[in-house]
C-alpha positions as CSV (number, residue, x, y, z in Angstrom):
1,X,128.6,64.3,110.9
2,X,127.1,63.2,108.0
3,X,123.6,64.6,108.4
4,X,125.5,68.0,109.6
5,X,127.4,68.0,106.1
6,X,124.2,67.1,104.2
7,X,122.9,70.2,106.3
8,X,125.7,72.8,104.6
9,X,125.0,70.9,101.2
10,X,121.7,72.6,101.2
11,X,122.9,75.8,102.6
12,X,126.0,76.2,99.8
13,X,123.2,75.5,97.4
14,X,120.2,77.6,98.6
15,X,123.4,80.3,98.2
16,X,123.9,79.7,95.0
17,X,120.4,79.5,93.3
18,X,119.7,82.8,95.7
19,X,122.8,85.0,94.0
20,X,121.3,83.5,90.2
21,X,118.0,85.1,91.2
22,X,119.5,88.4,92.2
23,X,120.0,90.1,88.5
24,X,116.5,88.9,87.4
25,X,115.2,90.3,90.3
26,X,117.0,93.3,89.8
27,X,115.5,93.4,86.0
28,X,112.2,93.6,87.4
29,X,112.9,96.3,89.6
30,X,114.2,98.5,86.8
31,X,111.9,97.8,84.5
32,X,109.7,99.2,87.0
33,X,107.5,95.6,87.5
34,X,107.0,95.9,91.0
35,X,103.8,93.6,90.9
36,X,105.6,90.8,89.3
37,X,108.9,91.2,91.7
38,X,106.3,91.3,94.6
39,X,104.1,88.8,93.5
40,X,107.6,86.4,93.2
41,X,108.9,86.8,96.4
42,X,105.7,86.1,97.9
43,X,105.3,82.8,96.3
44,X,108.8,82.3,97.4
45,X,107.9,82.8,101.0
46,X,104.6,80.8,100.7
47,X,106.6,78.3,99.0
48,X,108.7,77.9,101.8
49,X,106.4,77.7,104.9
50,X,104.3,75.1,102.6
51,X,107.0,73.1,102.7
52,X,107.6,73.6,106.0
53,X,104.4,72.9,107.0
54,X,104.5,69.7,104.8
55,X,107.8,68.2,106.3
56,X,106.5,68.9,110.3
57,X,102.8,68.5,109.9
58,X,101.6,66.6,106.7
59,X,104.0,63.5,106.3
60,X,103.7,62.5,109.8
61,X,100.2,62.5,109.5
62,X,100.5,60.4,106.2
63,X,102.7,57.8,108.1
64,X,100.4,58.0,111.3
65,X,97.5,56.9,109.4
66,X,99.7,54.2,106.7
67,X,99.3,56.7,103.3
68,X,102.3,55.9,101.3
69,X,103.4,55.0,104.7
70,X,106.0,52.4,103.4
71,X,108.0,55.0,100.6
72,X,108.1,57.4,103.3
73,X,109.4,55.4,105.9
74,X,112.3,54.9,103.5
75,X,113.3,57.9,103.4
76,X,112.0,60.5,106.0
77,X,113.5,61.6,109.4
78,X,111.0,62.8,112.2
79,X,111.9,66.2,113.2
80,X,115.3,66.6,111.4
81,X,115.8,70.1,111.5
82,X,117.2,70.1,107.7
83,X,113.9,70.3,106.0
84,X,113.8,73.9,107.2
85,X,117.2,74.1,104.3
86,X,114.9,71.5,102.2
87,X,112.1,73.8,101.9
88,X,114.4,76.9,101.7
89,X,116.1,75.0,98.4
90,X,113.2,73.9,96.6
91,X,111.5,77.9,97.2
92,X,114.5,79.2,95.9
93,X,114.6,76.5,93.4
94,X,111.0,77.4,92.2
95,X,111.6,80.9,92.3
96,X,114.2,80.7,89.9
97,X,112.5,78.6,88.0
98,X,109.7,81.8,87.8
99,X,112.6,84.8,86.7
100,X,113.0,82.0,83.7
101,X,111.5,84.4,81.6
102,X,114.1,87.2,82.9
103,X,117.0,85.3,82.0
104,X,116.0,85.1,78.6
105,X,116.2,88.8,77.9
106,X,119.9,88.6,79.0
107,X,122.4,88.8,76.8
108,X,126.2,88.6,78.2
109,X,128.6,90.6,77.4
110,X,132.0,91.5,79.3
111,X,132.9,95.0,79.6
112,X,136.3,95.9,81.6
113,X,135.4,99.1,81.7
114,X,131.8,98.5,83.4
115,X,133.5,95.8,86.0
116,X,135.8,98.2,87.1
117,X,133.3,100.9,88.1
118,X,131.1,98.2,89.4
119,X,133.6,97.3,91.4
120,X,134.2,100.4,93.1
121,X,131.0,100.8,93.5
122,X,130.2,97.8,95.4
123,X,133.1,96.8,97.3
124,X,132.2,99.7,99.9
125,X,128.6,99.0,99.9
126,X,129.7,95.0,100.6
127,X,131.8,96.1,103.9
128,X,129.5,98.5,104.9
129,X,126.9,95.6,104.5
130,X,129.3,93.3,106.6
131,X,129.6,95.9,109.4
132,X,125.7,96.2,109.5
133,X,125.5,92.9,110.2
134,X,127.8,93.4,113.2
135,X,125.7,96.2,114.6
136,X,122.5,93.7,114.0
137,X,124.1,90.2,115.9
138,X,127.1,91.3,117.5
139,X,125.4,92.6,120.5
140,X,123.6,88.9,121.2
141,X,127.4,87.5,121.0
142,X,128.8,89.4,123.3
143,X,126.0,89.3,126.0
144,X,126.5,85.4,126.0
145,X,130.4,86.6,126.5
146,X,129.6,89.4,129.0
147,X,127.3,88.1,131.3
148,X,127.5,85.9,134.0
149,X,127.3,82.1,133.3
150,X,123.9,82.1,135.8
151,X,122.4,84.7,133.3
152,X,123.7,84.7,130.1
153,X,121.4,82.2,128.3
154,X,118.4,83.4,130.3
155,X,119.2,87.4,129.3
156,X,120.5,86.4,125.2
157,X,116.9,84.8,125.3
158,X,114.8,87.6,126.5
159,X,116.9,90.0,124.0
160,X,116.5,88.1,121.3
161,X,112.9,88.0,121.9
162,X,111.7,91.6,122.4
163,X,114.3,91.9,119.1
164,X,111.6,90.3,116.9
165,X,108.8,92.2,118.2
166,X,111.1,95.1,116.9
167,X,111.4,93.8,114.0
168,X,107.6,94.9,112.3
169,X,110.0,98.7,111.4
170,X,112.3,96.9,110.2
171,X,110.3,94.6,107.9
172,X,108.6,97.8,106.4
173,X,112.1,99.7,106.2
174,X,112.7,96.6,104.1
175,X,110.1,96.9,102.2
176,X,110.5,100.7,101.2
177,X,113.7,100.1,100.7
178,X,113.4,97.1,97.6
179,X,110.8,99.8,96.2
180,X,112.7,103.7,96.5
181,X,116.2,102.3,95.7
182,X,115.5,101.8,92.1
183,X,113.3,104.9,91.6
184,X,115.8,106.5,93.3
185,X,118.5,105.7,90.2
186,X,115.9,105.7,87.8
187,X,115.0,109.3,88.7
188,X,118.5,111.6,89.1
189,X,118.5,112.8,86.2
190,X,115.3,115.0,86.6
191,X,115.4,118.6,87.1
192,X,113.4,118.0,90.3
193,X,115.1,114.9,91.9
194,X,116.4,116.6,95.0
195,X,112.8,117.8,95.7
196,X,111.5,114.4,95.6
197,X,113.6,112.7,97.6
198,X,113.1,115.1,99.9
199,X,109.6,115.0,99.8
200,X,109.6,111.2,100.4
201,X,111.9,111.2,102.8
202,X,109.6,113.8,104.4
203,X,106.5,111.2,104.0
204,X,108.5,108.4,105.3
205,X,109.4,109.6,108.5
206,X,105.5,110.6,108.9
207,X,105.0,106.8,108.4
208,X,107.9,105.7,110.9
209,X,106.7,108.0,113.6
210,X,103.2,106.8,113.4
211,X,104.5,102.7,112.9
212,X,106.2,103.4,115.9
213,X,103.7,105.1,117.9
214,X,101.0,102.7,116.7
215,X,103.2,99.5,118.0
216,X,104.7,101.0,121.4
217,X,100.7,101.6,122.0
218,X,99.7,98.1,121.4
219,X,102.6,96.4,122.9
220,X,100.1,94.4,124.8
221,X,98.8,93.0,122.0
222,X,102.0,92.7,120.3
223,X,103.6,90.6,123.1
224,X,101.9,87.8,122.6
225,X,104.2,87.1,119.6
226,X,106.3,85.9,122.0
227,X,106.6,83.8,124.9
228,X,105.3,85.4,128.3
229,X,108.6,84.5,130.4
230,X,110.3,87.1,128.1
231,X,108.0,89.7,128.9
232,X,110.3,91.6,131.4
233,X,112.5,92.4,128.6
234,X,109.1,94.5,127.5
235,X,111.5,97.9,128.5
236,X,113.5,97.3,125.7
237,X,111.0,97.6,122.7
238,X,110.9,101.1,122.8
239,X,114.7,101.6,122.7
240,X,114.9,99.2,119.7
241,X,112.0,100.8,117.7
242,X,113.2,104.2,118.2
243,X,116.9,102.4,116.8
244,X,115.1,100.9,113.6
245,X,113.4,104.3,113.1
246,X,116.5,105.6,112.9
247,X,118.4,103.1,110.6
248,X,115.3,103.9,108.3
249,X,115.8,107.2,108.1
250,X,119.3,106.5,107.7
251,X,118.9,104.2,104.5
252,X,116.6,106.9,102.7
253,X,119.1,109.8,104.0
254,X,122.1,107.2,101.8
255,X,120.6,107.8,98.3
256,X,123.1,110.8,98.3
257,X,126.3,108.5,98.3
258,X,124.5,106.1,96.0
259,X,123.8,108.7,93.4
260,X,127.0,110.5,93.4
261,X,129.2,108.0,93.2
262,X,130.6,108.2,96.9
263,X,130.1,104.9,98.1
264,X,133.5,105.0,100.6
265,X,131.3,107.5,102.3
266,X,129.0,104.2,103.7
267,X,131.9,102.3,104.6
268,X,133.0,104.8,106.6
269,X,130.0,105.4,108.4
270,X,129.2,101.7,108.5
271,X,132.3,101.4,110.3
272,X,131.9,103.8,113.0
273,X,128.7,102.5,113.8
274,X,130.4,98.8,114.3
275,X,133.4,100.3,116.5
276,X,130.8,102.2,118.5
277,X,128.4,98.8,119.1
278,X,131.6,96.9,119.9
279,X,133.3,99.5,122.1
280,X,129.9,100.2,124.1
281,X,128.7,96.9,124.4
282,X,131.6,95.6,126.2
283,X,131.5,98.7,128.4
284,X,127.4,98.3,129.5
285,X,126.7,95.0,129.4
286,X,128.1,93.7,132.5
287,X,126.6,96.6,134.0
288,X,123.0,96.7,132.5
289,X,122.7,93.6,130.6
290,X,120.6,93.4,127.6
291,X,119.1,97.2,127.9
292,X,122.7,98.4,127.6
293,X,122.5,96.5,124.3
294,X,119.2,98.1,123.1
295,X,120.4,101.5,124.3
296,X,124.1,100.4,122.2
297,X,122.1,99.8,119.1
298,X,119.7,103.0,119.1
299,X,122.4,105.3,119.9
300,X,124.6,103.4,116.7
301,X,121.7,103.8,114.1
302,X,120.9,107.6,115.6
303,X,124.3,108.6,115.5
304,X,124.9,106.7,111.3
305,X,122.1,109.1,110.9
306,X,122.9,111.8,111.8
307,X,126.6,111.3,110.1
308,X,125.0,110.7,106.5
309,X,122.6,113.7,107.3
310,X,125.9,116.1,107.9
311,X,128.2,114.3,105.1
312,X,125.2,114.4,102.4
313,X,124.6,118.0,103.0
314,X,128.1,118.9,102.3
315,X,128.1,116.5,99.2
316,X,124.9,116.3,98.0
317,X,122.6,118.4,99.5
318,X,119.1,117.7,99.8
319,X,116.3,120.5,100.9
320,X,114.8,117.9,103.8
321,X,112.3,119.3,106.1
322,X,114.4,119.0,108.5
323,X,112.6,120.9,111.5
324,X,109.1,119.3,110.4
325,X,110.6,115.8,110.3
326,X,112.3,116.6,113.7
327,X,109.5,117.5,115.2
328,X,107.3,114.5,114.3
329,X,109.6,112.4,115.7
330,X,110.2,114.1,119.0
331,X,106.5,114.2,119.7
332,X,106.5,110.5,118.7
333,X,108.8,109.8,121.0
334,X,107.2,111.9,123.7
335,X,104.0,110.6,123.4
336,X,105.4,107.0,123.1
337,X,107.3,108.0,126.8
338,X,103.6,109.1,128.0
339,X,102.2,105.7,126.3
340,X,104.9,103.4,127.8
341,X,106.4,104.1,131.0
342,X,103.7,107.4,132.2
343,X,100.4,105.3,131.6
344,X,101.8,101.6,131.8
345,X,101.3,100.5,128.5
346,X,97.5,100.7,128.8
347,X,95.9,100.3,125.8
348,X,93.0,102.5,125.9
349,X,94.8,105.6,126.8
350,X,98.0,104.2,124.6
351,X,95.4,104.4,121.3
352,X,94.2,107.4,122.5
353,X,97.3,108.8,122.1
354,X,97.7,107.5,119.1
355,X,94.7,109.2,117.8
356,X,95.6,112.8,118.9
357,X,99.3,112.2,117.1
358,X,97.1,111.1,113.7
359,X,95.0,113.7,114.4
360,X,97.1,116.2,114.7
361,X,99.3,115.2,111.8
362,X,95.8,115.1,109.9
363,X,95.4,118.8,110.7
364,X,99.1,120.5,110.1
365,X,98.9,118.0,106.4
366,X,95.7,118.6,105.4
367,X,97.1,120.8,102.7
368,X,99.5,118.0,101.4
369,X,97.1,115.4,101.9
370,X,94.6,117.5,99.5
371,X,97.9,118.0,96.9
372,X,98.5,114.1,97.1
373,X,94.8,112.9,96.8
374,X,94.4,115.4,93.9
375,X,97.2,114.0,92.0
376,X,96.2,111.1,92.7
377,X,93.3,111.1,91.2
């Protein structure tokens, strides 16, 4: 009991010195230093698997071969899985240390005025948040509910599994996200805003389709991320790419209820997308197991889509490329059928295809391309 309260110790802390860091961070990004915000988390992450490393690794070698082998014994524990919130504390501990600089360009001042408006900014965005996070975990819950007791942990494992190899999208939705949202605020105001956004929306889901083209066609490769008894759970990969390409073009698609204000407008959204994984999940996984939960959680992200593409158009409309963008992605996801499921994930013919789609995007943008590398330069 003691080592398990020691264990939430850690994780109340790592909380706490995480929600310090997030209005330094968020100086940075409106200052426009994204080199110095980058830089900062990645020395956080380094920080952490270091330590890591360190804790499982180093030390035990230390002690194996009697280095400082008599301090150590005092006080370490051989595979104590708390040194994972150990080396969590001390990168978050470091990292804050590092937005020092940040916090000294504060100055505090209440405003009731400013709180208020915060506040109904943000409470939305915080349930909507929460109900993400049901469409993201829920699903692994209730197939350890829903299943059989003979299959349950077997099937929750091999989901889980082919989930992380889904998870290279949504790392770089991530990504694009910490970088658009604040040039997103930082540019409304221009005459041309609408135009841009649209325009990098329009770019963006070039990128998705060709992320998730690209991975579907080395999925033989990719696999080896994880263990080979999960492997029959390969079918599902697809299904959960295509659902992360979709909750990326959803996040870009939600500057309009950033921007104007409308921030209900993501709760409510948010929300039918948890009622529909709920609802849907306990309807097809007894029947289908952990594909009915891949299939639950496209069909949620393509259908929060799709709402915020209807609602933002009446709202704040947007001149999208709609029938461009829409057909990108249904060629994507025809040739990732043809890659897949047609030619049996072979790897030749699956980069093949891969080329033809660059190819062919190569050829229909080469104006664009021209336009970008011009201003570029």
């Amino acid at each position: 009991m003691q080592i398990k309260n020691h264990i939430y110790i850690f994780f109340a802390w790592i909380l706490f010195v995480d929600a310090i860091s997030v209005i330094p961070f968020a100086k940075l990004r409106a200052d426009g230093k994204p080199f110095k915000y980058s830089l900062i988390k990645f020395l956080n992450i380094g920080t952490f698997i270091g330590f890591n490393l360190i804790f499982i690794f180093v030390l035990p070698l230390l002690i194996k071969h009697h280095i400082l082998a008599d301090w150590l014994a005092s006080w370490y524990r051989g595979r104590w899985v708390g040194y994972v919130f150990v080396a969590n504390l001390i990168a978050s501990v470091i990292t804050l240390v590092m937005l020092i600089p940040q916090f000294l360009e504060l100055r505090l001042k209440f405003s009731k005025s400013l709180f208020y408006n915060m506040f109904g900014y943000s409470w939305p965005v915080l349930v909507a948040n929460l109900s993400f996070i049901i469409n993201e975990n829920l699903d692994k819950i209730l197939l350890g509910k829903y299943l059989p007791n003979s299959i349950a942990n077997h099937d929750v494992g091999i989901y889980g599994a082919v989930c992380k190899l889904a998870v290279f999208i949504s790392i770089f939705n991530t990504a694009f996200r910490l970088g658009a949202e604040p040039f997103f605020f930082s540019h409304a105001k221009n005459e041309n805003a609408k135009q841009t956004y649209a325009t990098i929306l329009y770019y963006f889901v070039l990128a998705l389709s060709i992320l998730f083209l690209g991975l579907t066609a080395n999925i033989e490769i990719i696999k080896h991320f994880i263990d080979s008894r999960y492997w029959e759970g390969l079918n599902a990969v697809p299904v959960l790419l295509f659902g992360y390409v979709c909750l990326g073009i959803y996040m870009n698609l939600s500057v309009w209820y950033r921007l104007s204000d409308q921030t209900r407008y993501g709760l409510y959204i948010s929300l039918v997308g948890a009622v529909f994984t709920i609802v849907m999940n306990i309807i097809l996984i007894p029947k289908y197991s952990y594909m009915g939960s891949a299939w639950v959680s496209m069909f949620a992200y393509f259908i929060i889509m799709t709402i915020s593409y209807w609602l933002g158009q009446k709202h704040y409309p947007i001149p999208y490329k709609l029938k461009s963008m829409s057909a990108y992605i249904i060629i994507s996801v025809i040739f990732v059928g043809l890659s897949f499921w047609i030619f049996h994930r072979n790897i030749y013919i699956g980069n093949a295809i891969l080329i033809v789609f660059l190819a062919g995007i190569i050829y229909f943008e080469k104006d664009n391309i021209k336009n970008l590398l011009k201003k570029g330069s």
